[in-house]
N, C-alpha and C positions, 0 to 999 in steps of 0.2 A: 422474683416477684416482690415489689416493694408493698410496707404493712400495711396501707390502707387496703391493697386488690385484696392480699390474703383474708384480711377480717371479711373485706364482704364477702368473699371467696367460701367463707367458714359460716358464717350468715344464712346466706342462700342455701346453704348444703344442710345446716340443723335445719331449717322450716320447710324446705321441702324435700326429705329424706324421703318424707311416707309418700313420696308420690311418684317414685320411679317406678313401681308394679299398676299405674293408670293405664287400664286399655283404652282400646278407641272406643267413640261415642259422636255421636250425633252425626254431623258432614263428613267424618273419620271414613264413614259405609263408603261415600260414594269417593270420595276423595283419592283415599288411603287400602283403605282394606280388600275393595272389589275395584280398583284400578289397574288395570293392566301395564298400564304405562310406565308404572314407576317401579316395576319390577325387574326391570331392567337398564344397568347404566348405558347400555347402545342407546336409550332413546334420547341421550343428551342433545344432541342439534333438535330433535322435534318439539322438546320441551320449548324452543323459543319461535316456531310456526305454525305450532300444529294445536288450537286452543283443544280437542277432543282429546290431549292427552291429561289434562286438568282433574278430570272426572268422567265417570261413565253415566252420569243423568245430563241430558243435552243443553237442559237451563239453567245449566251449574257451573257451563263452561267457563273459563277465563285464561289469561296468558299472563301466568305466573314464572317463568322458566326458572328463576335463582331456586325459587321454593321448592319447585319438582325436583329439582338437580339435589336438594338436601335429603327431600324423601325417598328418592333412588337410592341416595348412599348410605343412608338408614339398614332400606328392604337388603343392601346387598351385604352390611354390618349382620345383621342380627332379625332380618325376614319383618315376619308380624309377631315378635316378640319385643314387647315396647323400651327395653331398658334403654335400647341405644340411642329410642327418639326422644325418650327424658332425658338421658344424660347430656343430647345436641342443646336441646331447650334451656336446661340449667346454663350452661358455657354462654350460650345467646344472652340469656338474662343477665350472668354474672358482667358482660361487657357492657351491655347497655347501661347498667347499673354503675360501672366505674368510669364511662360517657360522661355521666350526670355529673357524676363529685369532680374529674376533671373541668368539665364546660364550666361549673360553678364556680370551681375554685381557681380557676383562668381566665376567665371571659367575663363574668359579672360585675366586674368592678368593686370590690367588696372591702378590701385592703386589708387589714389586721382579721378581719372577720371572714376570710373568703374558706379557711382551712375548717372550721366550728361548723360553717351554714352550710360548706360544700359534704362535712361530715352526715351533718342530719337530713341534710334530701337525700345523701345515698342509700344512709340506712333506713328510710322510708319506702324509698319506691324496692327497697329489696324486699323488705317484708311484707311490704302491704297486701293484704289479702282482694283488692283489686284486681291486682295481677295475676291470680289462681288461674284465672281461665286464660290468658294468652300463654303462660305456661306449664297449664293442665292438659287444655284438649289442644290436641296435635296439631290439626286444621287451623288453628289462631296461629299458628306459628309465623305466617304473614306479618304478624302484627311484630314478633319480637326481631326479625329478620331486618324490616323494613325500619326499625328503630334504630338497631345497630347501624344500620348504612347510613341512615340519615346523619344519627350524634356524630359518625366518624368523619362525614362530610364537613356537617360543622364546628366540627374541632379542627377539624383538618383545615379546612378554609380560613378558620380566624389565625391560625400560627402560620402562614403564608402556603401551605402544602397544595397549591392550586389543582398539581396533575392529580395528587391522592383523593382532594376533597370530589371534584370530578370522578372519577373513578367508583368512589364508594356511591355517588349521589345517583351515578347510572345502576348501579346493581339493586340500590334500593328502588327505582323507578320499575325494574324487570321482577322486581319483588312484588310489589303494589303501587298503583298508582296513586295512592292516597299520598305519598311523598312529594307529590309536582310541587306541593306550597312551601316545600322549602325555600325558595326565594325569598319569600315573603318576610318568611325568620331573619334572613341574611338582611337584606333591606331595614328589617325594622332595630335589629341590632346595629348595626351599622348608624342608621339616626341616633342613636341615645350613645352611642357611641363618639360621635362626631363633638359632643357637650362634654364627653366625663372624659376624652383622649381614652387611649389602650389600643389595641390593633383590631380592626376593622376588614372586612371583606371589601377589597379590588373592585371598581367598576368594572375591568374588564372580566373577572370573574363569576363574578356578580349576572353578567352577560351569558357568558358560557354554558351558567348553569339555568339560566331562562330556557338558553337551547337546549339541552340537554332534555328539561321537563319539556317543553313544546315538541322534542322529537318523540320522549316514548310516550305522551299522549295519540301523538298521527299512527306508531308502530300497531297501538291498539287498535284505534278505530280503522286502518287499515284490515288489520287481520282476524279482527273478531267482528262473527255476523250480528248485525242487525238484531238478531231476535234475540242475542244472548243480552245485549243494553237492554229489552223492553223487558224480560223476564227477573230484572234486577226489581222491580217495584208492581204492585196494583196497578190496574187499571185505575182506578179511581183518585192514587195519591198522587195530584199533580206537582209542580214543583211550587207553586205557593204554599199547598197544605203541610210539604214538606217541611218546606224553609220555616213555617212558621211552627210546627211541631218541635224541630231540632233546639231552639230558643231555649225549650224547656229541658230538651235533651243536654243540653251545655250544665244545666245547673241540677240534673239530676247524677251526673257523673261528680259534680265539685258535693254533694251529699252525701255517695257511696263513699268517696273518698274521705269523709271528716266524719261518717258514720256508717261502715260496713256490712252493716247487720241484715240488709236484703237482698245480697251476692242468691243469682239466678240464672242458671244457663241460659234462658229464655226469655223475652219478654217482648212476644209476638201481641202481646193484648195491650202494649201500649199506648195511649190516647192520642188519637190524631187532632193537632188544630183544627179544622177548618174554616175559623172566622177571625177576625182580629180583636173580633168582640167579646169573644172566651176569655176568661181568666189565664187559662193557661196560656192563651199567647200575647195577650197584653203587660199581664204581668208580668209574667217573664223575662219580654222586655224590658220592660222598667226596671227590673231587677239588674239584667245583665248591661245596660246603658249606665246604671247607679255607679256597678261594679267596673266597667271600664274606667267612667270619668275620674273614680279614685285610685283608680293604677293608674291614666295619666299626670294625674296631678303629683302625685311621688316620684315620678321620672328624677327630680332633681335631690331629694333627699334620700329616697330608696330606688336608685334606676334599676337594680335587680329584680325588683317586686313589678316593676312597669315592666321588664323581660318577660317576666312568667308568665303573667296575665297575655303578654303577646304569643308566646309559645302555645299556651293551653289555646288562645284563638286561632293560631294558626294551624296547630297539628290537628286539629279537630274538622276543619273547614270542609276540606274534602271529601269529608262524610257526612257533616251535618249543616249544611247550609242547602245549596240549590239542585243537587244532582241525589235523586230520590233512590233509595233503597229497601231491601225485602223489610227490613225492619230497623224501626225508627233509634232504638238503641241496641249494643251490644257492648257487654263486659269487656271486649278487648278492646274496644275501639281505644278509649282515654290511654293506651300503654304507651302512642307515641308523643302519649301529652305529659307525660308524666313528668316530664323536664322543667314543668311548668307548675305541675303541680307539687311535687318534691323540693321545686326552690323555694315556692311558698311556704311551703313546710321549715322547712331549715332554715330561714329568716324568720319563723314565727316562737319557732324552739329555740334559737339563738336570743331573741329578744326577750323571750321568757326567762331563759338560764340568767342575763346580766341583770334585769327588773328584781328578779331572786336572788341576785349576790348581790346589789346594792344595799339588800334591806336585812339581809342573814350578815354580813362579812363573810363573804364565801368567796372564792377564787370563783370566775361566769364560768371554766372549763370544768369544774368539776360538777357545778350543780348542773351544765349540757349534759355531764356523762353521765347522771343520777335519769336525769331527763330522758335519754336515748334509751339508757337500760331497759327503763319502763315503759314508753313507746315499742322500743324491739319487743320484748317479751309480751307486750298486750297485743300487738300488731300481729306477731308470729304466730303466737295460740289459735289466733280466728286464721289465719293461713294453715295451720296443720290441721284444724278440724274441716277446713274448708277442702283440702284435697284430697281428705276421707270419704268426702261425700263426692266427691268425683270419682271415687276407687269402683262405683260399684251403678250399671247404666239405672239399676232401678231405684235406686237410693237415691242417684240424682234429680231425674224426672219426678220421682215421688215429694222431692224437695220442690222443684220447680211447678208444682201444680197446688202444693199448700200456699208459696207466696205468691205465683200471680193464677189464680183459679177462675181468672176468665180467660187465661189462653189456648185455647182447642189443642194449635200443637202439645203443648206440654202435655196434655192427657193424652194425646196419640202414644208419643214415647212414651210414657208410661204406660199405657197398654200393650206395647209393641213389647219391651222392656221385660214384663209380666210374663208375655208370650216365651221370651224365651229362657224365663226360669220356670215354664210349665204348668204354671195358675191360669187356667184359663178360666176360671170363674174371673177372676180378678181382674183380668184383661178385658173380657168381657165389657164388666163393668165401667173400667174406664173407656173404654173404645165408645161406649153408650153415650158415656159422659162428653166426649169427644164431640160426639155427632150430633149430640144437642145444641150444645153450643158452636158448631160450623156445620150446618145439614148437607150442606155442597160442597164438603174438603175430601176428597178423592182418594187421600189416602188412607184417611180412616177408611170408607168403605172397604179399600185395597188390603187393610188389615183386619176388619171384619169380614170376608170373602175368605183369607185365610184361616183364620180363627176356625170356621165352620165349612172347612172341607171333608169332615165326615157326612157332611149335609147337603149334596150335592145341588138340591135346591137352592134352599139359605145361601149359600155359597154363591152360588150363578145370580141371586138376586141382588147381594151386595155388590158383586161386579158388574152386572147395570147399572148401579146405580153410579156405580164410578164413573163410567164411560161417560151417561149421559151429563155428566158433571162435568169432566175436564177428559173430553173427545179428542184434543192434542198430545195427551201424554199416552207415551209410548206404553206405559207400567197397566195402564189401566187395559187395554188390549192385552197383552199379557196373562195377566190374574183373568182377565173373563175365558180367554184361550184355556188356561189353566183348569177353570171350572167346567167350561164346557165338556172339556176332555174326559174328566171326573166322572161326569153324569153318561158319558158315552157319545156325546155328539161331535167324531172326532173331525167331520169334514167342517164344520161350523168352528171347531178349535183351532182346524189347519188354516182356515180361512182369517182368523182371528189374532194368530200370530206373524200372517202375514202383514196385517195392518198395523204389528208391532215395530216390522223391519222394517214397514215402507217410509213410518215417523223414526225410526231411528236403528240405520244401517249396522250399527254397533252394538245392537244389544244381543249377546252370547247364549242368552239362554233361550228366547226365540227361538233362534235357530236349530238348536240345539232338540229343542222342543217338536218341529216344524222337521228335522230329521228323522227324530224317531216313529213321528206320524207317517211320513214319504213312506219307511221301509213296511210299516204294517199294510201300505196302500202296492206294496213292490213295486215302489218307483224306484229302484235301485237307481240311477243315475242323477235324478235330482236330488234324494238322500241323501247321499254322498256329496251333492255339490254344499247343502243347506249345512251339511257337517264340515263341511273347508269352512262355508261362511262363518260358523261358529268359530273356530279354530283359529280364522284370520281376525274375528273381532277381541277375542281372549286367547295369546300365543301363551295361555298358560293351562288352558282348560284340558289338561290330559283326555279324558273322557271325550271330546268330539273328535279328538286325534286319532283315540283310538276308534271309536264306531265307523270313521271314517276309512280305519284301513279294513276293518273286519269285512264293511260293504263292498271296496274297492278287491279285496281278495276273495271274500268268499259266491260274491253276487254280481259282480262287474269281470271276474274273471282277469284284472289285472294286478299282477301282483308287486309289479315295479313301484307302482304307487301307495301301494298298501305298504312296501317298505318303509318311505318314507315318511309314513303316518306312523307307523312302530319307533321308527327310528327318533320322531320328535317325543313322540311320548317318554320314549329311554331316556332323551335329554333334559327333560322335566324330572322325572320320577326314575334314575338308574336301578332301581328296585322291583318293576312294575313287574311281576309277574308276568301277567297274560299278555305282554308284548314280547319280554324277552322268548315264550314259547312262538306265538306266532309270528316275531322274526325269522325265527329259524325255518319253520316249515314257509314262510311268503322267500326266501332266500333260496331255499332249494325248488319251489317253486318255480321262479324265475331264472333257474338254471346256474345257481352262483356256488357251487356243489362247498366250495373252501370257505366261506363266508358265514353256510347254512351250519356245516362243521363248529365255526369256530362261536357263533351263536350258540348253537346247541349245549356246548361244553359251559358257557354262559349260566346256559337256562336249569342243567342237570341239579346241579348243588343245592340250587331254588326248591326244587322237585323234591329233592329223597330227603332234605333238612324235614319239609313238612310229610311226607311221605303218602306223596301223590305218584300212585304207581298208575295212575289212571291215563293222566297223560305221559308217562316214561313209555306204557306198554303201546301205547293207543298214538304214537308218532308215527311219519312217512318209517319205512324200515331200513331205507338209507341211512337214516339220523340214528335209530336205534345200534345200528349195527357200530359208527362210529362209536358212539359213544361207549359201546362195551368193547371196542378195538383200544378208544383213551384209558 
């Protein structure tokens, strides 16, 4: 490892030590924690056609496959014990980070100054406390993935690497499609290139990688429905209000970055343009028109500086220009801008350091190094207080609701949050606070319906109030199912759950739900079937595996099948108690007499360790007798 990777290597490792014990949080639920999909490396080919293995909420979908493929090999490291999916994160950020000081210190044209300016962008974007959230919460990992491929592209590209830049440029495409504008970079490099000489991207590569972005653009809109595009924004934000919104959005992330101090998970109550007549989108304008026209005009004196300013507009575009989104900004977005934003930096700390040795007699390398010192250390401290406050869900949302306190979501999570450190006054409270400020947001109610399930009323009325809000989501059928049930009305809950499955095939607990009402109604055979459905939407759900064989053996009379509902459970849970006994007797049952045997022997040890003579004595007396014959 040569000294530069090692320093940043040791960098990145002090500022964010404290943040390998971060659990999930936020999009983590539906993503990561309650996703079936990625608990399993067999589901690697589905990961690239199958968008419902993304997430288990239907408007959440997307066709991520490089990213599922990392959270498979996470769950299959170290389960839902986060260390291994911090320790992937760090390694991700440490390279995109050594990206930067290489592209810088190779590509920029810099000449005596490229080793000083490529120092100070790297040791910026490693500590910057912008970065907390693509390498804090899990779910951002998009962001740091899609960065790695792209820099490796374009390093790869500019030193002639045609097949590798390729290569890495499609992985980052299967990552996010927010990468297709890398061209653009290549293109615009390539111009100011053409003026200073140094090596340049190939027309015909140049080409290739058009193709490349033009193919996994069509792979998406091919394989992802229709409704997953319109569920990405409002009804209301068209793409003017957008486009004219983002204006602002471009110059509130170059502010985070030169002043950190309002780092927020959230920031759902962000101000929409809507006119051109608003300040916010005029000015803005004129601000960022000002700020281009003087990065092109240093094209010829600082072509680096006119780089950046291209970088930051291009890696941004994707997301902040004409293709509308749930939310107008987000902390991760700028991580693939940061190329841009990092070189700015190190040509501003480089020109500071020489200005200061001219006027001291100072060597410009030593007063850079005075300079970084204090940058790293001021940078670093707001990074380690910043991933303390990510350590803990309610400490975060509780953060997120003092700096933007007109965002409903944030008070949602924080009430949800509240809920499950067991303050339900407190939750209460916020959830109130929530619903004031969005009378029509569904999940609040969906969390005040649960809040007040000792109140079967209250309860049942919050969950109307959901439905009649947002009559599309599956959750909200659910929670009303939920309360119905509660208050005793369980054919109006059966009925309820079903309008959960019929908006979405996959939800586990439905069914599940919808099972257990079947058997109280001794529908034994649809029971049973409603408990596969569970079983086949979560191949992890023990519990409908097993109710399914309990029905299948003790109520349907067949006990072949009931095996194989025991026998999934064992593969999940080798421990399960109440499978390995009713393996045995569903084994002798179905006439498998060496099987039931070699089960039994199994399940005995299970038995007498806790000293359940209940069922030792109370087994078929075949089994009994084996077992005192073993």
């Amino acid at each position: 490892m040569s000294r530069p990777a090692a320093v940043l290597a040791l960098v990145i490792l002090a500022v964010y030590a404290n943040g390998l014990g971060i659990g999930f949080h936020f999009d983590d639920s539906h993503a990561i924690a309650d996703n079936p999909a990625i608990r399993t490396l067999a589901n690697l080919p589905r990961f690239f056609v199958d968008p419902t293995t993304s997430s288990n909420l239907p408007e959440n979908r997307d066709l991520r496959p490089i990213l599922l493929a990392t959270f498979a090999l996470n769950y299959a490291v170290s389960g839902e014990a986060t260390w291994s999916w911090h320790a992937l994160n760090l390694v991700l950020h440490w390279l995109a980070v050594l990206l930067v000081f290489r592209i810088v210190r190779d590509h920029l044209w810099l000449g005596a100054d490229a080793l000083p300016v490529a120092a100070g962008a790297a040791l910026v974007v490693a500590v910057h406390p912008l970065n907390t959230e693509p390498v804090d919460y899990l779910s951002a990992r998009s962001a740091l993935l899609t960065t790695v491929f792209s820099l490796g592209a374009f390093d790869a590209g500019l030193r002639g690497r045609g097949a590798a830049s390729l290569a890495l440029f499609a992985l980052a495409m299967l990552t996010k499609a927010i990468a297709c504008t890398l061209p653009l970079a290549f293109l615009g490099h390539a111009l100011l290139a053409r003026r200073r000489g140094g090596t340049r991207v190939s027309g015909r590569l140049l080409g290739a990688l058009v193709a490349v972005a033009a193919g996994g653009l069509v792979y998406r809109a091919v394989l992802l429905p229709a409704s997953v595009m319109q569920a990405t924004h409002g009804a209301d934000v068209t793409r003017a209000v957008y486009f004219m919104t983002e204006w602002s959005a471009y110059l509130y992330y170059v502010r985070l970055f030169l002043w950190p101090n309002a780092l927020v998970v959230d920031r759902l109550d962000y101000p929409l343009a809507r006119s051109l007549l608003v300040p916010q989108a005029w000015g803005s304008l004129l601000t960022l028109t000002a700020l281009g026209l003087l990065a092109w005009r240093a094209r010829h004196r600082a072509p680096a500086l006119t780089f950046a300013a291209l970088w930051y507009a291009v890696a941004l575009a994707a997301e902040s220009t004409v293709f509308p989104l749930a939310e107008p900004v987000n902390e991760h977005r700028p991580y693939l801008a940061m190329l841009g934003l990092g070189t700015a930096a190190g040509l501003g700390l480089w020109q500071l350091a020489t200005c200061a040795a001219r006027r001291s007699r100072v060597a410009p390398a030593r007063v850079l190094a005075v300079l970084l010192a204090a940058v790293t250390a001021g940078l670093g401290a707001v990074t380690v207080a910043r991933n303390a406050t990510w350590h803990d869900d309610y400490t975060l949302w509780r953060d997120a609701v003092a700096k933007a306190p007109q965002n409903p979501r944030a008070w949602l999570n924080a009430g949800h949050a509240a809920m499950g450190r067991g303050d339900t006054d407190e939750a209460r409270r916020l959830l109130l606070e929530a619903h004031r400020l969005a009378p029509c947001y569904a999940y609040v109610q969906l969390n005040l319906s649960a809040l007040a399930a000792p109140h079967p009323d209250e309860s049942l009325a919050w969950a109307d109030e959901a439905v009649a809000c947002n009559p599309g989501l599956a959750l909200t059928h659910f929670y009303r199912g939920s309360a119905l049930e509660r208050s005793g009305r369980r054919d109006e809950a059966l009925a309820e759950y079903g309008k959960t499955t019929a908006i979405d095939p996959g939800h586990a607990g439905a069914w599940l739900a919808a099972g257990r009402l079947l058997e109280q109604r001794e529908a034994w055979q649809d029971a049973a079937a409603a408990y596969d459905r569970a079983f086949a939407a979560d191949p992890t759900t023990a519990d409908a595996a097993m109710a399914a064989g309990l029905v299948y053996r003790y109520r349907l009379g067949n006990p072949g099948r009931a095996i194989e509902r025991y026998r999934a459970v064992l593969a999940l849970n080798p421990s399960h108690y109440g499978a390995h006994y009713q393996l045995a007797v569903a084994l002798l049952a179905d006439g498998q007499r060496a099987a039931a045997i070699e089960a039994w022997h199994a399940f005995e040890p299970l038995a007498r360790a806790i000293g359940d003579r209940v069922s030792l004595d109370g087994a078929p007396a075949e089994l009994r007798m084996a077992g005192a014959g073993g």
